[in-house]
C-alpha positions as CSV (number, residue, x, y, z in Angstrom):
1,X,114.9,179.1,71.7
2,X,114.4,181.6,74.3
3,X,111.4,183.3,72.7
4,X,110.0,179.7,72.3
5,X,109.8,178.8,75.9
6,X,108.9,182.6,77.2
7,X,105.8,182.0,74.4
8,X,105.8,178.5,76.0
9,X,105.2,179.6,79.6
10,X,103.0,182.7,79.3
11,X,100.7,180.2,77.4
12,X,100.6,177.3,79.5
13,X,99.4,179.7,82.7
14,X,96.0,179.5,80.4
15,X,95.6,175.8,81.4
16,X,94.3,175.7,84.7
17,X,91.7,172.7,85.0
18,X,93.2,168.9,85.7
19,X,91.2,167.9,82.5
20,X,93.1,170.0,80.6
21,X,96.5,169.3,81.5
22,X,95.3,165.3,81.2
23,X,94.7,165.8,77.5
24,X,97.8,168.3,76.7
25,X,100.1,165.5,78.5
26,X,98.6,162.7,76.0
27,X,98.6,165.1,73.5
28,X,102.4,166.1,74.1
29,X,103.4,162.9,74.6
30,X,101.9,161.9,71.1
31,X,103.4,164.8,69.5
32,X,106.8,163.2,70.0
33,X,105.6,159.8,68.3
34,X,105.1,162.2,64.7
35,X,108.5,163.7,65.2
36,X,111.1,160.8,63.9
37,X,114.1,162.2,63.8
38,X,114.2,166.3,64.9
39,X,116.3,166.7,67.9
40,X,115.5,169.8,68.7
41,X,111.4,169.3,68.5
42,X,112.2,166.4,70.9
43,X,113.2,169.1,73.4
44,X,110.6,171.6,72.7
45,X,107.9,169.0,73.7
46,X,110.0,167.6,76.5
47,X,110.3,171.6,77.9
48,X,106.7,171.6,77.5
49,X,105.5,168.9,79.7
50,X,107.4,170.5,82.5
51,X,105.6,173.4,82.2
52,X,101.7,171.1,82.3
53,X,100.3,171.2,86.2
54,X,101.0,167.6,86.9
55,X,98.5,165.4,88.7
56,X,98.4,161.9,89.4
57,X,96.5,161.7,86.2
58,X,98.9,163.0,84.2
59,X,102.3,161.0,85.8
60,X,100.0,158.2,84.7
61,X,99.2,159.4,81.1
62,X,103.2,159.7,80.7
63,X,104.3,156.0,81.6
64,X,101.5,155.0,79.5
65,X,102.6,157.1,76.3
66,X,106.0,156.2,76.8
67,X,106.0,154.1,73.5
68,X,105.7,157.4,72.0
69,X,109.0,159.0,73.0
70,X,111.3,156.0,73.7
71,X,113.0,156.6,70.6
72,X,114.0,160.5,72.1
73,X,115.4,159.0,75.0
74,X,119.0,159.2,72.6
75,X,119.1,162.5,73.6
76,X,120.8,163.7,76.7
77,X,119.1,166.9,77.0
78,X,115.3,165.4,76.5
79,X,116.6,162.6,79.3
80,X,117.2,165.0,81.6
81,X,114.1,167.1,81.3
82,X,111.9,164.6,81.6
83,X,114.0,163.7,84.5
84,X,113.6,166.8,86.1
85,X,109.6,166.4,85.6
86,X,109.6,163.0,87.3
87,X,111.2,164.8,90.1
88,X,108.8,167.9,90.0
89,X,105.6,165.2,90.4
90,X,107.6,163.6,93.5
91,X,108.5,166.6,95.5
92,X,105.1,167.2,95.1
């Protein structure tokens, strides 16, 4: 798990452009639609939307995919990380 997010964050320091992060958002967010019933995927892709650059683009590309991981919102630990990115984007 650790080695997983270490990979996780050295790669995501690659994606620098707002376009980018836009499409890996959607792109994440559909990721959880193909993953039914693997808890621990669920919180892989979670971890790795907080690690996208968020934009007011990409806040809006997550309410709109939200059909996608509804179903993952059984999960305590995929609750709270996206609740810590929703914070991340309003500190902002």
């Amino acid at each position: 798990d650790d080695t997983f997010k270490n990979i996780m964050r050295y790669m995501f320091t690659f994606i620098t452009k707002d376009r980018e992060s836009e499409k890996l958002v959607e792109k994440l967010c559909y990721r959880f639609k193909l993953v039914t019933d693997d808890v621990l995927q669920w919180r892989d892709i979670a971890f790795c939307l907080t690690l996208v650059q968020m934009n007011e683009k990409c806040l809006k590309k997550v309410v709109e995919c939200y059909k996608y991981y509804q179903h993952t919102l059984i999960d305590k630990e995929v609750v709270q990380t996206l609740y810590t990115l929703t914070n991340k984007i309003i500190k902002k």
